[in-house]
C-alpha positions in Angstrom: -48.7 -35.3 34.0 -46.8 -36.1 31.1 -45.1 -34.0 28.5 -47.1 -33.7 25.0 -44.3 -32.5 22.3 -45.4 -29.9 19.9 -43.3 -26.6 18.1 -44.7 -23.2 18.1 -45.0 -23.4 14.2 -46.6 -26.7 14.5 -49.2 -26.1 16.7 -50.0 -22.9 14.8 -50.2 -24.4 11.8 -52.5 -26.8 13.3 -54.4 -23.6 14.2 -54.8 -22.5 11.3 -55.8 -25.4 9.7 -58.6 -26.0 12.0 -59.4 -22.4 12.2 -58.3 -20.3 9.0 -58.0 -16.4 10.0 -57.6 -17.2 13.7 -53.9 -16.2 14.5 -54.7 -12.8 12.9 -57.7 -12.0 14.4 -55.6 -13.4 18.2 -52.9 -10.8 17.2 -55.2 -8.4 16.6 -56.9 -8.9 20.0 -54.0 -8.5 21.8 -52.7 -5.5 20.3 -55.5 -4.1 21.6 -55.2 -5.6 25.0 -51.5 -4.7 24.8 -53.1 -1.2 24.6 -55.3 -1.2 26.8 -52.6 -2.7 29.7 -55.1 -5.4 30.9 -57.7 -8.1 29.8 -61.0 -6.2 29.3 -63.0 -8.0 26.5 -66.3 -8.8 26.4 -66.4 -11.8 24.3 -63.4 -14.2 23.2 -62.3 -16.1 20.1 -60.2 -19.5 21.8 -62.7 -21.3 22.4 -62.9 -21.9 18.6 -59.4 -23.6 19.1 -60.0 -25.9 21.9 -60.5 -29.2 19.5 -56.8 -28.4 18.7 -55.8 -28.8 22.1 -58.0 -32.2 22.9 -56.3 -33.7 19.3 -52.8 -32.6 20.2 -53.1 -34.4 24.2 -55.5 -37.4 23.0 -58.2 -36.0 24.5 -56.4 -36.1 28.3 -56.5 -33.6 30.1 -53.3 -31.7 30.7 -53.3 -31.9 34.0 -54.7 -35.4 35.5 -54.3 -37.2 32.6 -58.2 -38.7 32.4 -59.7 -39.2 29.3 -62.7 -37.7 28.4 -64.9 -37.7 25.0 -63.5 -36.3 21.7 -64.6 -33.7 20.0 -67.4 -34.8 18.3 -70.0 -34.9 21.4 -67.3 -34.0 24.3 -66.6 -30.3 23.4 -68.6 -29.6 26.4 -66.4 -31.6 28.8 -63.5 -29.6 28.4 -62.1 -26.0 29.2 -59.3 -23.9 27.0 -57.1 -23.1 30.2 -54.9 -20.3 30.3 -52.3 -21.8 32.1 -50.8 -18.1 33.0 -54.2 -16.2 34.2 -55.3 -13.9 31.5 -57.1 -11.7 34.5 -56.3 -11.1 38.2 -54.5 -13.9 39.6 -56.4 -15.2 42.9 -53.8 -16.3 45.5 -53.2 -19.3 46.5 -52.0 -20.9 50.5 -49.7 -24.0 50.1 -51.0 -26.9 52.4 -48.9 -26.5 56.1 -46.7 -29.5 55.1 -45.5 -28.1 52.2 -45.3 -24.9 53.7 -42.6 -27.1 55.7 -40.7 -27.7 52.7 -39.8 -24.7 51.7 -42.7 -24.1 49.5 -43.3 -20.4 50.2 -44.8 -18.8 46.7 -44.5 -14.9 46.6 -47.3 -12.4 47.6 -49.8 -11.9 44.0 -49.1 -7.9 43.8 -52.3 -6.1 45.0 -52.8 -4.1 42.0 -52.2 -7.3 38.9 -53.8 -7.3 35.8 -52.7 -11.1 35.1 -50.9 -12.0 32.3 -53.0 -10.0 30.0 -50.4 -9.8 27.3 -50.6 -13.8 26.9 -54.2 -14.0 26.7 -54.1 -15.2 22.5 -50.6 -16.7 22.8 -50.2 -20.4 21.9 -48.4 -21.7 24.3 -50.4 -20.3 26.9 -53.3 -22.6 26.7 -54.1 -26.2 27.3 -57.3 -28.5 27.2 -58.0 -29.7 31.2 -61.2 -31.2 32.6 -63.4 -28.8 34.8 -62.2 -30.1 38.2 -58.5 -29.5 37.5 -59.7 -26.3 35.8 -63.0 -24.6 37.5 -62.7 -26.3 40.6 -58.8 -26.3 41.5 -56.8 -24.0 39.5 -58.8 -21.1 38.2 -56.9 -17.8 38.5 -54.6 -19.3 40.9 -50.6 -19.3 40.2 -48.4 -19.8 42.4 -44.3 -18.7 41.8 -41.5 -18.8 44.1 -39.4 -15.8 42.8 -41.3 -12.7 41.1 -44.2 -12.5 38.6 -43.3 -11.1 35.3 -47.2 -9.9 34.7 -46.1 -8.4 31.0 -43.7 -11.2 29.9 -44.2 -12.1 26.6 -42.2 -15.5 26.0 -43.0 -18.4 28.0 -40.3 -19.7 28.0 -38.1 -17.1 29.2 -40.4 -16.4 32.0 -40.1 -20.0 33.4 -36.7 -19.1 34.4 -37.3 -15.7 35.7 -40.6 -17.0 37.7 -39.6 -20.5 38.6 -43.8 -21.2 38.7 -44.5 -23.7 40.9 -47.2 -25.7 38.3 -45.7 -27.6 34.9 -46.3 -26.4 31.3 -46.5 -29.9 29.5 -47.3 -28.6 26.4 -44.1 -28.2 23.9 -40.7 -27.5 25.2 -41.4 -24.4 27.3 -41.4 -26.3 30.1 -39.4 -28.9 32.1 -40.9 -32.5 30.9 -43.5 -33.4 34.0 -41.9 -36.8 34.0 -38.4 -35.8 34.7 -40.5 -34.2 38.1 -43.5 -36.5 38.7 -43.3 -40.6 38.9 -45.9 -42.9 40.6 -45.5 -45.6 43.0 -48.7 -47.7 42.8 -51.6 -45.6 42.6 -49.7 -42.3 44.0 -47.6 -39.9 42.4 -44.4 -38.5 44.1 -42.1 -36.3 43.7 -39.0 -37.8 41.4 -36.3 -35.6 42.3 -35.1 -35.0 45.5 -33.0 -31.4 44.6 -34.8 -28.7 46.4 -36.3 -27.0 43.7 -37.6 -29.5 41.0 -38.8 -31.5 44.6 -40.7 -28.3 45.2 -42.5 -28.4 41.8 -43.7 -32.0 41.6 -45.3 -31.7 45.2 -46.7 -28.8 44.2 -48.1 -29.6 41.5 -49.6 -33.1 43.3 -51.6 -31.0 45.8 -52.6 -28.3 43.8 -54.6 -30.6 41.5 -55.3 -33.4 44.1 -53.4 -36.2 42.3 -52.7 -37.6 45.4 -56.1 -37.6 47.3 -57.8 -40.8 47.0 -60.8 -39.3 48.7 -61.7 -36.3 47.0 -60.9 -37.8 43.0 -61.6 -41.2 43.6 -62.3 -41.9 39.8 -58.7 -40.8 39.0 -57.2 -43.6 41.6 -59.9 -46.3 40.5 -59.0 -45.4 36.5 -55.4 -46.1 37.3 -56.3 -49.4 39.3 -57.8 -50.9 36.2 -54.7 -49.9 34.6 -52.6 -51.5 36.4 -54.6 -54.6 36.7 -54.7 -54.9 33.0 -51.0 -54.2 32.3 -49.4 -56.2 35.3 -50.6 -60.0 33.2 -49.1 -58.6 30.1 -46.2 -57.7 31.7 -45.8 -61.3 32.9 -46.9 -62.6 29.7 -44.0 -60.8 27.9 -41.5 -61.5 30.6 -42.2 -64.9 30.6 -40.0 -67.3 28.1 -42.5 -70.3 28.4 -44.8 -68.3 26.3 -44.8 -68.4 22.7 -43.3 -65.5 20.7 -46.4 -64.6 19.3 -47.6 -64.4 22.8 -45.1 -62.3 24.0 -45.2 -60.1 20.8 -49.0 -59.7 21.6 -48.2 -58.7 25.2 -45.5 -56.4 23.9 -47.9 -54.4 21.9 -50.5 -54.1 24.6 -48.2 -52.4 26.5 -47.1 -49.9 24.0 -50.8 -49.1 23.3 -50.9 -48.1 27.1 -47.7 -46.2 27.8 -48.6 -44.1 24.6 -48.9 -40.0 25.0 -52.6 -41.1 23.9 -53.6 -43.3 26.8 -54.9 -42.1 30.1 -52.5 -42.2 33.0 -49.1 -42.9 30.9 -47.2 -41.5 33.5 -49.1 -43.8 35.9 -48.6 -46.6 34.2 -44.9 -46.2 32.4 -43.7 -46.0 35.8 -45.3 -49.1 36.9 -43.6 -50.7 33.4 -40.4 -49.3 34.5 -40.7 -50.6 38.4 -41.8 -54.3 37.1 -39.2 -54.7 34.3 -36.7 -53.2 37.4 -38.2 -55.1 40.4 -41.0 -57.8 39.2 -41.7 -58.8 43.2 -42.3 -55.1 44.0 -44.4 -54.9 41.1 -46.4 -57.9 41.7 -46.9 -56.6 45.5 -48.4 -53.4 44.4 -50.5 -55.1 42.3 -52.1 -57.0 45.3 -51.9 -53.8 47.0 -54.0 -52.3 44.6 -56.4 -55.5 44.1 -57.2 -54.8 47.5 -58.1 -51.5 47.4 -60.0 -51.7 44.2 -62.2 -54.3 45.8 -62.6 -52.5 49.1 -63.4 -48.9 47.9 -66.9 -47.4 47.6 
């Protein structure tokens, strides 16, 4: 996951733009839902936003950070997620070893109406591929202290509900990459204070970024990453090369640590690990040669 900066007037403007008369007909929605103390509609205006969400992340999903088609023919790729469940929040069982942790979220109250109030807000949606979306997180959200079902400020209620998953839209949230890293193939947990140590592994299993197995694709997308950007690097790190060589290589590699290019986090931390330790680098590169040419 990485972070994708945006301001609340920003992104509404952007809103609006794309969608002139939206944000009044949202605030009229949820004064209603305000009134009614729970989501109950029967049909529902944000899809009409989601292109906003696909321009603002460069068409990556929010959560795995795959790219997937643009607007213009890959509308039906993508979901508007609520990140804070709109409805009923669906519990959800940490793995045993994280259980081990310390990860222990609190019980869903029986009687929960989700976050109703945050149905129409802004910051409460993102644009995530189906797997991350229907298949892993769907009204699941997991916190470790207490769910503040009619909060109306994201941000505040970060602090109050310490939610285990990462907002990475804005500046509600924590930036992902301050949490998440990759070694390799494999993300890991950044930080080794309890809490932030908590989130990242959280986060890791809840969306599978860590299972080889069950998304495949994401680990082969980042292997043909890697085996792109590791020559570049060593074209740029080496001084035998031209400069117009080097300055090639150079740009290559901002093109790929951009917000805009599948895996950045994936890939910036391999940046950061050869320009740190080039033999460690060039190991995992053979590391990952090998498993790119032995998986099925």
């Amino acid at each position: 996951m990485i972070r994708f900066p945006i301001k609340l007037n920003e992104l509404s403007d952007r809103i609006e733009q794309h969608k002139p008369g939206w944000l009044r007909r949202a605030a009229d929605r949820t004064r209603m839902i305000r009134e009614e103390g729970r989501y109950d509609e029967t049909s529902s205006i944000w899809s009409e936003v989601k292109a906003v969400y696909m321009r603002l992340q460069g068409n990556e999903c929010a959560y795995c950070e795959r790219t997937l088609e643009p607007e213009t023919y890959g509308l039906v790729e993508w979901d508007v997620e609520h990140f804070r469940p709109k409805g009923r929040i669906s519990a959800w069982d940490p793995p045993d070893g994280l259980s081990l942790l310390g990860v222990a979220p609190v019980p869903v109250p029986a009687s929960n109406a989700g976050y109703y109030r945050l149905a129409y807000h802004p910051f409460n949606y993102c644009a995530c591929c189906k797997p991350c979306n229907s298949s892993l997180k769907g009204a699941r959200f997991p916190v470790e202290e207490a769910y503040c079902l009619d909060g109306e400020s994201p941000r505040r209620m970060v602090a109050d509900e310490h939610p285990y998953l990462i907002y990475p839209l804005g500046s509600v949230d924590v930036d992902p990459e301050t949490l998440i890293e990759f070694h390799g193939l494999s993300p890991r947990a950044k930080k080794r204070r309890r809490w932030s140590r908590r989130r990242a592994l959280v986060v890791i299993a809840f969306f599978r970024l860590d299972d080889a197995s069950g998304r495949k694709n994401l680990f082969r997308e980042r292997a043909r990453l890697l085996q792109v950007v590791y020559p570049q690097l060593v074209k740029e790190s080496d001084q035998a090369m031209s400069a117009q060589e080097r300055r090639r290589a150079t740009e290559l590699l901002s093109r790929f640590t951009a917000d805009d290019s599948a895996h950045a986090n994936c890939v910036r931390s391999f940046v950061r690990l050869f320009r740190s330790n080039p033999d460690r680098a060039r190991l995992l590169t053979e590391a990952t040669e090998a498993w790119f040419l032995t998986v099925s």
